[in-house]
Structure formats: C-alpha cells, structure tokens
BAMI-75424 format. One record per residue (C-alpha): x, y, z; residue in one letter. Coordinates in pm, whole numbers, padded with zeros to 5 digits, always signed. Example, Ala and Ser with C-alpha at 12.3 -4.5 7.8 and 13.67 -1.06 7.14 Angstrom:
+01230-00450+00780a
+01367-00106+00714s
//
This chain:
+04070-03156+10090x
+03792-02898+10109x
+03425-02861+09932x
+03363-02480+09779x
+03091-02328+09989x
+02781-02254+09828x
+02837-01838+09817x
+03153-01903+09583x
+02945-02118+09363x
+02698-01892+09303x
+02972-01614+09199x
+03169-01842+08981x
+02859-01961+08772x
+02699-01607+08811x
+03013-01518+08586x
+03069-01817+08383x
+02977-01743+08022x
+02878-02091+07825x
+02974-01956+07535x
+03279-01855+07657x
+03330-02201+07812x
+03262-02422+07550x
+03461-02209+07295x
+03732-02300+07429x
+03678-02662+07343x
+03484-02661+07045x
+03476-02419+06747x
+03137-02218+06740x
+02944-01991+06512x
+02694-01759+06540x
+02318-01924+06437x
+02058-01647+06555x
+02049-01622+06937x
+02245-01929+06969x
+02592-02081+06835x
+02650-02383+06689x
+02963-02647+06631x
+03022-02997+06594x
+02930-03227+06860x
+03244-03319+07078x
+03064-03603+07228x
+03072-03779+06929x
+03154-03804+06566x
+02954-03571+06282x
+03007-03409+05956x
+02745-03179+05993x
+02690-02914+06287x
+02435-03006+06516x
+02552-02879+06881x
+02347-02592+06997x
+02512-02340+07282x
+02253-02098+07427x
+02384-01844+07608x
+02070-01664+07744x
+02004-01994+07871x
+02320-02117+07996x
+02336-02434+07842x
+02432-02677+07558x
+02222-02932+07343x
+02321-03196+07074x
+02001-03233+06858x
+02180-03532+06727x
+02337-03753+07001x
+02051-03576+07261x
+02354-03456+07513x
+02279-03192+07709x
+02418-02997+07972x
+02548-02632+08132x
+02897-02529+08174x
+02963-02764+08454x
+02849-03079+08338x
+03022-02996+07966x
+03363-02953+08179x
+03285-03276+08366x
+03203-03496+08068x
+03441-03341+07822x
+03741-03312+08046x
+03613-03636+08273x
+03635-03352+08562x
+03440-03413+08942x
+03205-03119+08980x
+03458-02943+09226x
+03738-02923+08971x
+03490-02822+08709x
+03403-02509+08975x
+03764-02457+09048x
+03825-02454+08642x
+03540-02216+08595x
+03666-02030+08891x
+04021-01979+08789x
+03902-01916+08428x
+03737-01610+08579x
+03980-01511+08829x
+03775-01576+09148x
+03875-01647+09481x
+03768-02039+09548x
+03663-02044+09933x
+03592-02418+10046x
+03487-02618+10351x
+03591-02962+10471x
+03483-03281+10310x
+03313-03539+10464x
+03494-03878+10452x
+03287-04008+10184x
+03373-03675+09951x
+03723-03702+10040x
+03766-04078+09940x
+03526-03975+09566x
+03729-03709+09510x
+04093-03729+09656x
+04268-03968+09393x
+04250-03729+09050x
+04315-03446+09223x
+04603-03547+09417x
+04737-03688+09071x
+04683-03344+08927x
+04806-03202+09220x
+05125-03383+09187x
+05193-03308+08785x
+05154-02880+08903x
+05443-02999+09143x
+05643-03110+08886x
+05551-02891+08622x
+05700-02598+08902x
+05982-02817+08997x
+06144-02887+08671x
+06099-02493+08574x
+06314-02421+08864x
+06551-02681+08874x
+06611-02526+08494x
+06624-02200+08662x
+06821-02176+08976x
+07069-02474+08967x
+07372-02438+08778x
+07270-02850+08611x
+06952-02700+08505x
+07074-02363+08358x
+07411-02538+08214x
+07235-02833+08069x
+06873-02792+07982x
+06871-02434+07978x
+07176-02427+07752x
+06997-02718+07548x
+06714-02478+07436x
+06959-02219+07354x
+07125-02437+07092x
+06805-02583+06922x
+06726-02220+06906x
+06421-02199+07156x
+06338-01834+07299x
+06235-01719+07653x
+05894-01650+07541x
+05865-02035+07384x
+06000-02197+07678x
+05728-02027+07934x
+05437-02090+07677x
+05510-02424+07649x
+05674-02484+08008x
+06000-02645+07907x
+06213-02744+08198x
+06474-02964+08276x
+06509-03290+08548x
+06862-03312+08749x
+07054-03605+08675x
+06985-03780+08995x
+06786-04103+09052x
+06555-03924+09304x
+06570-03532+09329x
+06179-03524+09226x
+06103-03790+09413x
+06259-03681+09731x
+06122-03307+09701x
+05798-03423+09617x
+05815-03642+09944x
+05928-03322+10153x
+05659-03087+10009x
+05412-03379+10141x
+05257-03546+09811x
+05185-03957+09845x
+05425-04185+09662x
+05145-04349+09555x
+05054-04036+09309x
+05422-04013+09211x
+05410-04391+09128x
+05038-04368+08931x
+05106-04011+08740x
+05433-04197+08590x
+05618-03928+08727x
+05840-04235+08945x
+05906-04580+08908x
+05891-04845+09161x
+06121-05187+09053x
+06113-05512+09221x
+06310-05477+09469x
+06067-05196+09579x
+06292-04892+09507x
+06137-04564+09368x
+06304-04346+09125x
+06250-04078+08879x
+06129-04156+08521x
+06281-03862+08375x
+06605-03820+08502x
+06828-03591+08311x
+06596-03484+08071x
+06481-03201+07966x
+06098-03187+07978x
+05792-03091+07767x
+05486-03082+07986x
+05163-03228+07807x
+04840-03001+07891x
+04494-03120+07851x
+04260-02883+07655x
+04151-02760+08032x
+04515-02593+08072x
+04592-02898+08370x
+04914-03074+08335x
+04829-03460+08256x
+05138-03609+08129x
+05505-03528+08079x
+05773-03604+07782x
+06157-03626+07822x
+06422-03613+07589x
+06752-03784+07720x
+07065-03520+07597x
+07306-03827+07637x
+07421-03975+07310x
+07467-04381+07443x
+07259-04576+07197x
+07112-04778+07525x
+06940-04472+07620x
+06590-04420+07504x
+06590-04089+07345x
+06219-04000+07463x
+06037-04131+07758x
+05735-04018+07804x
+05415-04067+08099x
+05264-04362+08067x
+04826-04386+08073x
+04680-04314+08388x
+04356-04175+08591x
+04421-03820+08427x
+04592-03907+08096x
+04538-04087+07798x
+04768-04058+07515x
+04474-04138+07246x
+04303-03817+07368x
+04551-03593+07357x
+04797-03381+07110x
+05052-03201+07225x
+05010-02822+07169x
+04655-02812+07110x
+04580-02595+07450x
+04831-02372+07339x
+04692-02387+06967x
+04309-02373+06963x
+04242-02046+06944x
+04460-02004+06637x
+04327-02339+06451x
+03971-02221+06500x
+04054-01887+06373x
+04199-01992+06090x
+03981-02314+06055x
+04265-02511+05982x
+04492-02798+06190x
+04874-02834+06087x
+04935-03150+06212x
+05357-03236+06313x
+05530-03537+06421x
+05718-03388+06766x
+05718-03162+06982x
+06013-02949+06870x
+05834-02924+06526x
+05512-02751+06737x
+05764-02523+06938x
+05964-02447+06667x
+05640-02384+06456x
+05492-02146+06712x
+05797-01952+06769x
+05809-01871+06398x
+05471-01731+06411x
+05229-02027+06257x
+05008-02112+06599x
+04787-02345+06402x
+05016-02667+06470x
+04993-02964+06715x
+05191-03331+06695x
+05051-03647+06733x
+05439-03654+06969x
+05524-03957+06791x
+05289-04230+06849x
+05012-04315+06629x
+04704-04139+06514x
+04347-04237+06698x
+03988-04176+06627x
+04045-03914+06991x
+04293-03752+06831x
+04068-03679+06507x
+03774-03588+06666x
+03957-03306+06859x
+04095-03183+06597x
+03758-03160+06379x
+03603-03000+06706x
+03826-02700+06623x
+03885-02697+06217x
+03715-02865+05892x
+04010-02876+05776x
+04391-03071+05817x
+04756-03008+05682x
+04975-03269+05744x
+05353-03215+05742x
+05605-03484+05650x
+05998-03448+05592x
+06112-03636+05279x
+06189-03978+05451x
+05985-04262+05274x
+05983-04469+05541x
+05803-04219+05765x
+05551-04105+05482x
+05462-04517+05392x
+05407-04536+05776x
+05179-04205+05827x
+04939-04357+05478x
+04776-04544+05755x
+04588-04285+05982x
+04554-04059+05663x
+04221-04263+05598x
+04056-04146+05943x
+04072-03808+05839x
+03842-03902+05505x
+03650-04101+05703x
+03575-03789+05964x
+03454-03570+05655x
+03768-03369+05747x
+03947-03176+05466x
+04304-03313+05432x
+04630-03191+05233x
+04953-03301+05302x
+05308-03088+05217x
+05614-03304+05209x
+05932-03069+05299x
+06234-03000+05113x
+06514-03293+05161x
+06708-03274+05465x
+06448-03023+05661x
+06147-03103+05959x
+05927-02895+06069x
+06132-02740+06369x
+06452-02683+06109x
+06211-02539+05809x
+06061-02315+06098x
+06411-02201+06295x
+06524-02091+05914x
+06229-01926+05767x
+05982-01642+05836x
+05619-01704+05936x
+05523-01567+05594x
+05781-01805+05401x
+05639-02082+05595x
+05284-02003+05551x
+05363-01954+05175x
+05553-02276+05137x
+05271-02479+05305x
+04982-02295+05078x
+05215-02346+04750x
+05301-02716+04831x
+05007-02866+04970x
+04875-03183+04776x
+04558-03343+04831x
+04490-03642+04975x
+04451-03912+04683x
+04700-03743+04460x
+04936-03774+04694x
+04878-04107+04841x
+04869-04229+04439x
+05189-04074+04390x
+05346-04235+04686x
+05204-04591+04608x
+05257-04626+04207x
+05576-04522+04291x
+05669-04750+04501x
+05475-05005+04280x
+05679-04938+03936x
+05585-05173+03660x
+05467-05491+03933x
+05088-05494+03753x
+05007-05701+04128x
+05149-05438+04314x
+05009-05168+04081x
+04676-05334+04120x
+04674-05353+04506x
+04815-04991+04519x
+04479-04881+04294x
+04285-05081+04535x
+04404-04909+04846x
+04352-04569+04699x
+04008-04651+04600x
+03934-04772+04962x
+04013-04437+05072x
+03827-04263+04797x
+03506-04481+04935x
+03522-04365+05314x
+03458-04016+05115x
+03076-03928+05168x
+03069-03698+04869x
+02949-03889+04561x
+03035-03573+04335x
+03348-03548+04516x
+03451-03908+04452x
+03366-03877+04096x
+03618-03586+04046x
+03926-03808+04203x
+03802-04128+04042x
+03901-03897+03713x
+04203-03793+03892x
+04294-04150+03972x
+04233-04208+03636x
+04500-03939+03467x
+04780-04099+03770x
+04724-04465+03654x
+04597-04495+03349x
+04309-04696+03408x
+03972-04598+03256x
+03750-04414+03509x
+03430-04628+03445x
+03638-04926+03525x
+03819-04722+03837x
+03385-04605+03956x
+03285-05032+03916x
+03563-05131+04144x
+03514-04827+04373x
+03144-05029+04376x
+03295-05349+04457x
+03478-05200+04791x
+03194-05032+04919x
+02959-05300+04849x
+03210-05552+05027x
+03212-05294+05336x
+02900-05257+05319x
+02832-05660+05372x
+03131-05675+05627x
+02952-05381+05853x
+02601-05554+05847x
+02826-05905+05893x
+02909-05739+06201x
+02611-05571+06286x
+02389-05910+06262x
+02664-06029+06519x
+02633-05781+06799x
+02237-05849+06721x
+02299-06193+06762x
+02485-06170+07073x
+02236-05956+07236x
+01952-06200+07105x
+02168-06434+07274x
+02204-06221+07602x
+01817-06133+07596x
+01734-06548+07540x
+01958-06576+07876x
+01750-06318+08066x
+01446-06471+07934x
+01381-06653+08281x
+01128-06418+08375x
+00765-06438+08360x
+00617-06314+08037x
+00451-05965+08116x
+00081-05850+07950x
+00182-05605+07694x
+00006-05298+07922x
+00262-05440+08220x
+00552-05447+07959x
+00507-05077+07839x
+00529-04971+08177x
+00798-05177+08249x
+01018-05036+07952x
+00968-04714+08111x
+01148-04836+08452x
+00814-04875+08593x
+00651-04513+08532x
+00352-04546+08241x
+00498-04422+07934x
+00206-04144+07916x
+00246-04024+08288x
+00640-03957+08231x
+00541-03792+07895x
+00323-03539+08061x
+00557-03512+08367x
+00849-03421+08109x
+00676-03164+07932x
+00507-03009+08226x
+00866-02979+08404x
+01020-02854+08054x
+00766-02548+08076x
+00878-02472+08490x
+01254-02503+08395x
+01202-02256+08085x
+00976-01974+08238x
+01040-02049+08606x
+00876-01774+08822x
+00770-01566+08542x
+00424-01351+08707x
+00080-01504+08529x
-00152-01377+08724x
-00294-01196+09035x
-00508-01444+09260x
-00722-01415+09550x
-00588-01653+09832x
-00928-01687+09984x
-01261-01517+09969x
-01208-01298+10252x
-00863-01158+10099x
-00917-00758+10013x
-00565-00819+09837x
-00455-01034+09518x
-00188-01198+09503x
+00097-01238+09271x
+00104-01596+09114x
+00414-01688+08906x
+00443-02034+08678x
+00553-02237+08970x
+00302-02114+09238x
+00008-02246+08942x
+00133-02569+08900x
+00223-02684+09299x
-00131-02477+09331x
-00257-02791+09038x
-00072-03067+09174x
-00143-03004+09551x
-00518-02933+09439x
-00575-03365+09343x
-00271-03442+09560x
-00041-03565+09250x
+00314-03636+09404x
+00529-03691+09052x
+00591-04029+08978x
+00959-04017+08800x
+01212-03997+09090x
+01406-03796+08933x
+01171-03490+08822x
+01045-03506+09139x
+01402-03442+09265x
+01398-03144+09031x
+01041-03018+09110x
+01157-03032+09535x
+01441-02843+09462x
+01225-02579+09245x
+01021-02529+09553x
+01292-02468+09773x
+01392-02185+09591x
+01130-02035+09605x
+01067-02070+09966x
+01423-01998+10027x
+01634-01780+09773x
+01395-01642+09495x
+01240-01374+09741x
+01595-01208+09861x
+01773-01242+09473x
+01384-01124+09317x
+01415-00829+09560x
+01777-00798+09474x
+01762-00761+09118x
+01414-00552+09147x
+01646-00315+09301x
+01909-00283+09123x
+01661-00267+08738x
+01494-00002+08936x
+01818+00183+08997x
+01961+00111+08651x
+01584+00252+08538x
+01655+00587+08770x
+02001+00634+08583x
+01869+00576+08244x
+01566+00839+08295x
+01796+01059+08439x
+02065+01064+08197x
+01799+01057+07906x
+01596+01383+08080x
+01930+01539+08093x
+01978+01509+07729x
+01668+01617+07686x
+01710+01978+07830x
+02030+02028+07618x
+01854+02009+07283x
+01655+02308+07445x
+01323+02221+07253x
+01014+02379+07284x
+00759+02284+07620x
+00559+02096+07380x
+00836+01857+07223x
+01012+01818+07569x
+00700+01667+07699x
+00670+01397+07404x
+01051+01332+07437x
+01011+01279+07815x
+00710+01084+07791x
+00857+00870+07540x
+01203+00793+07737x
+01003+00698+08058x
+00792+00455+07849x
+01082+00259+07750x
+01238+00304+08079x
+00926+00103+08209x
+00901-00147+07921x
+01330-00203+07955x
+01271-00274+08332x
+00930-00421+08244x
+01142-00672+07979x
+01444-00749+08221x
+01213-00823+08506x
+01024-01112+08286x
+01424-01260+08168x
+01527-01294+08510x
+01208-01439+08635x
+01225-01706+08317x
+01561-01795+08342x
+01622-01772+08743x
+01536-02177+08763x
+01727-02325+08523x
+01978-02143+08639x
+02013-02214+08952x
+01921-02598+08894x
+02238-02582+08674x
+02476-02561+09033x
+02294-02847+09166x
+02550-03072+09308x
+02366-03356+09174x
+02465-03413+08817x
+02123-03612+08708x
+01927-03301+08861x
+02182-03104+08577x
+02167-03340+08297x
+01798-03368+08319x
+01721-03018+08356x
+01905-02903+08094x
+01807-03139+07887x
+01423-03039+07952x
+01523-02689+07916x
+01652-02780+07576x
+01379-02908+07450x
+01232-02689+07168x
+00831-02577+07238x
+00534-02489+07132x
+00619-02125+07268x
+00962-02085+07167x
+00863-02141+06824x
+00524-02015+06785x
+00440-01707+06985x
+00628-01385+06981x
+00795-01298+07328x
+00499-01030+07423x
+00274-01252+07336x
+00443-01481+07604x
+00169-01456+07924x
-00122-01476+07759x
-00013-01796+07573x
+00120-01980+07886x
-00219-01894+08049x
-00354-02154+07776x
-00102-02380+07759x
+00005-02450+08147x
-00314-02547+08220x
-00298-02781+07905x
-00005-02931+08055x
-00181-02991+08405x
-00475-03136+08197x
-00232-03386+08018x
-00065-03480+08315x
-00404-03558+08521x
-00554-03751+08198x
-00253-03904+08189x
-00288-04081+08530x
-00629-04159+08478x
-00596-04342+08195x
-00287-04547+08373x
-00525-04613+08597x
-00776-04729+08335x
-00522-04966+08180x
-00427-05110+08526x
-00849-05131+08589x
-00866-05320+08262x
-00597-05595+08363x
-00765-05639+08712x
-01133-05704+08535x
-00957-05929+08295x
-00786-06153+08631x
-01178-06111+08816x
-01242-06456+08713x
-01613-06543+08780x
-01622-06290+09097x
-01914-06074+08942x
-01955-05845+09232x
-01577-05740+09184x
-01639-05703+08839x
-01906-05506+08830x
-01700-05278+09095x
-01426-05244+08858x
-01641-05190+08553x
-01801-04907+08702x
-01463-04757+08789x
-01380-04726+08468x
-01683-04593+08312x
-01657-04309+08574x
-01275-04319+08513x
-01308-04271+08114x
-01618-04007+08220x
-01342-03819+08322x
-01084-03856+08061x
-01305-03758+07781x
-01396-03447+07996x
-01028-03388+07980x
-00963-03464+07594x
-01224-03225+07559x
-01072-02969+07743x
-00756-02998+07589x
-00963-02985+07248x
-00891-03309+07121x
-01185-03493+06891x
-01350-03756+07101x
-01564-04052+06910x
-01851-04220+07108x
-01907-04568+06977x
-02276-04605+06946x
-02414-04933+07169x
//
C-alpha cells in the first residue's frame, strides 16, 4: 500500500467543496453565508450544525464538533485520513498519485482497506459472473427478468448473481491475490471446523449494501432454491467496515431524492426499494428485514423531518413494526404510516402502478402515528377492559415521548374520539407516564452518578491538591487562564492568517518598511519576552503556521498575486472595451474608465485580503495530524468579537486593537500563573523570612505588572487602600 504525496493533496482539497461534501450526508439549508442541518454526530430536533464554505469547515454549536471535509469523512464514515483523500479525490475525479508506506502506516492502515478492497472484488465478480457465464445469465439474470427488474435497476443498485459452487469467489479472489483472512472477516467466506473455506453466498443472487460514502460494506443473498432447509436470505455478518445498525439499504442511492423532497419512505426489503425506484418514487430505503435502531433513525432524520412507513396488510408484521414506531416520536421525526391493499408489498404495488398512482396512493392513505397505532391496538383489544386499558396505556406512552405539549393535547382529543375515554382523564394518565419516566431516568441517572462517585472514591489515593494546584490540574496541567488566552490568540491566527497589518521598519538603519502580516506580529510578540506556548497541542499548530510561512506562503502568495493581477488585466480590458462601444463623449468615457479601474483595484484589493485570511486554516485543514484538524477548526469556528462586530473594511484597523489585546491577555495571563504559584511558595516558606521577603517582593513587582496590563487592556483596576 502507498501514502498520496503531498502535491495530490493539495489538488484534491484545493477542489473539495464542504458544502458539497457534507451534503451528501446531511440535509442543508441556506442560513446567510453559511448552511445549516441537523447534527449527524448526535441526536437533535432543532438545527444547530453550521457548514461554512468560505471557510472550509463544519461546527456543531450544540455537541461543539468541529471539523473540515476530511475529518467529517473520517468521523462520519469511521474513514483513515487516506481513504477520506481518496473519497474526496474520486468524488472530484482526480488522479490519486501515492508513495510507499512505512511499516508502521502499512500495519494502521492495511486491515479496512484490504476489507474494502475485497467487497469492490466481489461487487465486480458477481456482476460478471451474472454477465458472461451462461449460470449467471440463465439463473440470476433470468431471475431479475421475472420479478420484473430493468437494466437500468440492476446497474444502480449492482445486482449480481454467485455460481453455485462452494468456492468460485473464494478461489478467484485467491488468484487475483486478496488474503483469506479479508474473505473470512468481510463475511464474504466461511471457515468451519475442520478448517475448510467456502463461499457464504453460493447460488444467490446478490444485493450489494453501500455505505452513504458509495463503498461496498456488506452483501445480501437471496437463495432461488425452494427446499425449506435453505435460508431464503443470508446476508454479511458485522465486521471492521459494516454494521447493520448503521446502515439502510438504498439510502446512497436515495439521499438526494429524500432531502429533496424532505421525506423518508421507509420498506421492509430490498425488492420493495428496487421495485420502488424503478417505478419512479426515489425517496425509499428498507430497514432489509432486521429491526429498527437509534443508527438507523438518526440517518434518516439527517436527510428528512419527516417518515412514511409502508406495511402490507399482514397483522402479524404491523403488531411487530409498533415497536420501533416509538423511536421515530422520540427523534421529533414526523411519522405516517400507509398500510397497502390486501395481497400487495411494496415491490408488487410498485411493478403494477405508475409513479403518480403510487405517489397518490401513499398521500391519500397515509395515517398518522397514534391514530393508527389506536386503531391497530383496540382492535386487537375488543371488549377485554384489561387489554383495552393496557392498549390506552401504550398509546399514551408514545404520545409522551412527543415534545410538543400543544401537539399532545390535539391527539389526547383524538385518543379520546377512538376510545371513548374522557380527555381530562386520558391528559392525568398521560401525567402519570411521564412522571414515572421521569423518576426512572433520574433512578438511572443517580446510578451512573453513583458509580462514578464510586470510581472517583477508588482514585481517591492521591494526595489532596491546594485548590490553585487543582485548577491547573483540571486543565491537564496548563493554568486555566494561560490556555484561555492561548485559545483565543490562536483562534485570531487561524481566522485572518497572513492578512497585511502593517508596514514596519526591521531596524533603524532600514531605508525600507516592511510588510508585516497577523502572524509576523504575534511570533514578533511572543519571541519579543521569549513565550514558547504552553498547550502542546497549539503549539503544534502555531510550528506548523510558521512553516508555512517560511516555506509555502511566499511561492502560493506570489502565485495567486499573479493570477488576481491577470484576472484584474482581463476585467479592465474587457470593461474599457465596452466602454468605447457606447461611443460616449471624452468627458463621460473618462468617469466610466476611472470608475471600472477603481473597482478593478478594490476587486483585486478584496480577493487579495480573502486569500491572505483564509490561506491558514486552510492549509492546517490537510494536516496529517487529525488533533492539529480538530483543533484548528474548532478555533476557527469559534464566533468573535470581529466576525460579529465590525464590518469587513473595517477589518485592519480593528485587528490593530485587538491583536495586541490578545498578546496583552496572554502575557497577563502568565504573570498572574506565576503570581498564584508565588503565593503557594510564600504560604510553604515556613519561618525562612529572607525567602519570604524574596518572594513577597516578586509578587508586588509581579502584580506591578499585571495591573499595567489590565490597564492596557482597559479593564477597571481597584487599589485597596493600606
């Protein structure tokens, strides 16, 4: 296995659009400059994920994730950062060029990819076994033909077919050079115990499982034998790449539509999905048969607010489907649920009706949730007044995960019409069941807080620490203050980067200024009283901002200078051009043409200062280090004082007040640590009065110094009198 060199990195994320990206994940709207969706990271009701695309990255103001393109891929999708790059890469259709891995690489990265690796080989050897061998086009070719299936629906979904043979994949896997060890942990073979290896899916034809990234994680077989001994489906089991929970079949092939048309139509198999799709509604995915999970929710609610559910008529499958309907409710997703005519499925309503007739059907035959659950339930309750009463008390549970309280009033009155109980008695139990879930959660919650009590009492070995010692402590060592000002002093160099402040004067014998950008102030600040950072991991980030720009900012500064000033030449030319053919008077011309240069300028002026801001972050974002990404993105997310406050024109002059603000903090910051830690050392002097007086006059001259700062920074400083 190879690593991407460093040149194709910088043209795949050069391309990559976040927006783009993480659209095709989660559903996103326009908010201003930015575009926001539910968090995918975890579970919310109301929007708070945040993609910036001028930026390049992503921010939960909720759960606090943050992140750019890669690190989304590589959390969402549980990707390594080279098959997030070769994802972003394919996504954009360039070339991936790599280099060999050292050892260590090889061994982080060889297992998941070799599994994937394996699945594309069987994904491309079941579609030709269906296509060149007479078993494949007789028998699983033929089989789609009857059920209906077309040529375009068996190459969207990438249907194939396994030969009847105990080892054909595994024996042309083993000749195209893949492990049986992959074979083995993708599912894809069996080993018994006498040690022999054969193929899972033998005779079967197939339905490949993708994973929202488009990669092949899982397979499903249908046996066409009719022997009752025979497991009809077998499908992959869990492994490195897959797991069943977090996946529904159809949903890569689906999410466009179901974010277009903010709704999920949720099936039982995967014929129902094909079948579905072929007829022209898009919107559908199955939960393939097994049943529902809190995964399989959430990724549906990252695409849709809103859920059909489709059931045939048979009560045994509808009872049995009641019991994931209340995760749904409790996501805050919309749910309806259409129960087919008698004798039909999704796949046979689909094969015999139009896209319109199905949409129309759905839309004139969708119940809601309680209604239909309280139909279901009385039903099956009759006159029992037990059974009645447990059935009320089941559909009132559900009506309590519903965080509405106006919308729980309207079906406690629906409730009431469907069982004839009054709806002030139906709202007193509802009271009852969330009270008593209610005390079960915080039964639970005191629990976990007694284990942990528990856990801390069995840590609790340790010397007790002075409360200064224990603040710094809690912050892994670092004072709380100094990684405070570190943070926000970083936030302002990943946000505006090597944006020009100033010209300076190296030296007093320089006849020439200067150019000074954000970064070349603060190293200027921090070299000035010799301040290395104290968090290891901003100082990671702060080294690397200093090698670019001792390494790459000149060339790509001088790079895009050029081509701004070329884009400026063809926009004054054009524009002058233009301005001849109106044929205006001498007078006029000259205002037009003094006009078009001035934007010209301010244009170039204006796309000089964006690349300048946002050339750090974005290169920090290809870091191969993914705490140098997570942290940097998440400092770059951070909303500020200037992003908030001051126009963008305005921009200069206001970091000229606030950077050194920042440097101020930081410095007062480390004094006053250093106060603190002063304080604890006169308080362990004992009766050494010489050593106290040393330290005593340390910190007067150290708090001389602080209040000089607090005054500089404008803060209010109160002398008490003596």
């Amino acid at each position: 296995m190879a690593r991407i060199d460093r040149a194709t990195i910088d043209r795949i994320m050069d391309a990559t659009d976040i927006v783009d990206v993480v659209g095709d994940f989660v559903s996103l709207k326009r908010r201003g400059s930015s575009y926001l969706g539910l968090c995918p990271f975890h579970n919310e009701r109301t929007p708070s994920f945040s993609v910036s695309r001028s930026r390049g990255i992503f921010k939960c103001f909720s759960c606090g994730k943050a992140g750019n393109a890669l690190s989304f891929l590589m959390d969402l999708e549980s990707m390594s950062y080279i098959e997030a790059i070769k994802w972003l890469g394919k996504k954009y259709g360039i070339e991936v060029r790599e280099r060999e891995l050292t050892d260590t690489e090889r061994l982080a990265e060889a297992e998941r990819e070799s599994m994937y690796a394996v699945n594309d080989f069987a994904l491309s050897h079941f579609e030709k076994v269906q296509r060149e061998t007479a078993e494949g086009r007789d028998v699983g070719l033929a089989y789609w033909r009857e059920r209906g299936i077309s040529d375009a629906m068996i190459a969207r979904f990438h249907l194939g077919y396994a030969l009847d043979r105990a080892d054909d994949l595994y024996s042309s896997a083993l000749k195209a050079g893949f492990s049986e060890k992959y074979l083995v942990e993708t599912g894809l073979c069996i080993r018994n115990d006498r040690g022999t290896v054969y193929d899972r899916f033998k005779g079967r034809v197939i339905y490949p499982v993708h994973a929202l990234s488009g990669r092949v994680v899982a397979f499903g077989g249908r046996t066409l034998r009719k022997e009752k001994t025979v497991a009809k489906y077998v499908n992959s089991p869990e492994s490195a790449i897959y797991s069943k929970s977090r996946e529904l079949y159809g949903l890569y092939q689906a999410r466009a539509a179901i974010a277009r048309k903010k709704k999920c139509i949720l099936v039982e198999g995967y014929m129902d999905v094909i079948s579905m799709h072929q007829a022209g509604v898009e919107n559908v995915v199955a939960s393939s048969g097994t049943s529902l999970t809190d995964g399989q929710v959430k990724l549906i609610k990252r695409f849709a607010p809103a859920v059909t559910l489709i059931y045939d008529s048979d009560p045994a499958g509808i009872k049995a489907s009641l019991r994931g309907i209340d995760m749904f409710v409790a996501a805050g997703l919309s749910l309806k649920i259409v129960l087919l005519p008698p004798g039909d499925d999704p796949d046979s309503f689909a094969q015999t009706h139009t896209a319109d007739e199905v949409e129309a059907y759905i839309a004139g035959h969708e119940q809601d949730l309680i209604g239909f659950k309280a139909d279901i339930l009385l039903r099956e309750a009759e006159s029992d007044p037990r059974r009645r009463a447990d059935a009320i008390n089941d559909i009132l549970g559900t009506v309590a995960l519903i965080p509405d309280i106006v919308e729980q009033s309207l079906y406690i009155d629906q409730c009431a019409v469907k069982t004839g109980v009054s709806a002030s008695l139906l709202a007193e139990q509802l009271k009852r069941i969330t009270a008593a879930k209610a005390s079960k959660a915080e039964h639970a919650r005191q629990g976990q807080a007694a284990a942990e009590d528990r856990r801390r009492e069995q840590q609790a070995e340790a010397p007790v620490q002075k409360p200064a010692a224990a603040a710094v402590a809690a912050a892994g060592g670092i004072d709380p203050r100094i990684l405070r000002a570190e943070e926000d002093l970083m936030s302002m160099v990943l946000r505006n980067g090597f944006l020009y402040l100033c010209d300076v004067y190296p030296d007093a014998e320089a006849s020439e200024p200067q150019p000074m950008s954000v970064v070349d102030y603060v190293e200027c600040e921090l070299r000035s009283d010799d301040i290395s950072l104290a968090s290891p991991l901003l100082r990671r980030i702060w080294e690397r901002v200093i090698a670019l720009r001792d390494s790459r900012w000149p060339a790509d500064s001088a790079d895009n200078d050029r081509r701004l000033l070329r884009e400026r030449d063809e926009t004054l030319s054009r524009g002058q051009a233009e301005i001849r053919e109106r044929g205006a008077d001498l007078e006029t011309t000259m205002l037009l043409d003094k006009a078009l240069v001035e934007k010209a300028d301010a244009d170039y002026a204006s796309a000089t200062d964006d690349f300048a801001l946002h050339y750090v972050s974005r290169m920090i974002g290809r870091d191969e280090d993914r705490a140098v990404i997570d942290e940097a993105a998440r400092l770059t997310a951070r909303p500020t004082v200037l992003s908030k406050m001051y126009p963008r024109d305005d921009r200069r002059q206001t970091l000229l007040d606030k950077l050194p603000r920042a440097i101020y903090t930081l410095k007062n910051a480390i004094i006053k640590s250093r106060i603190s830690a002063l304080e604890q050392s006169l308080a362990s002097a004992g009766s050494d009065y010489e050593r106290q007086l040393a330290i005593m006059k340390e910190i007067q001259e150290m708090k001389l110094v602080s209040m000089e700062f607090d005054r500089t920074n404008g803060e209010i400083v109160i002398t008490p009198r003596m």
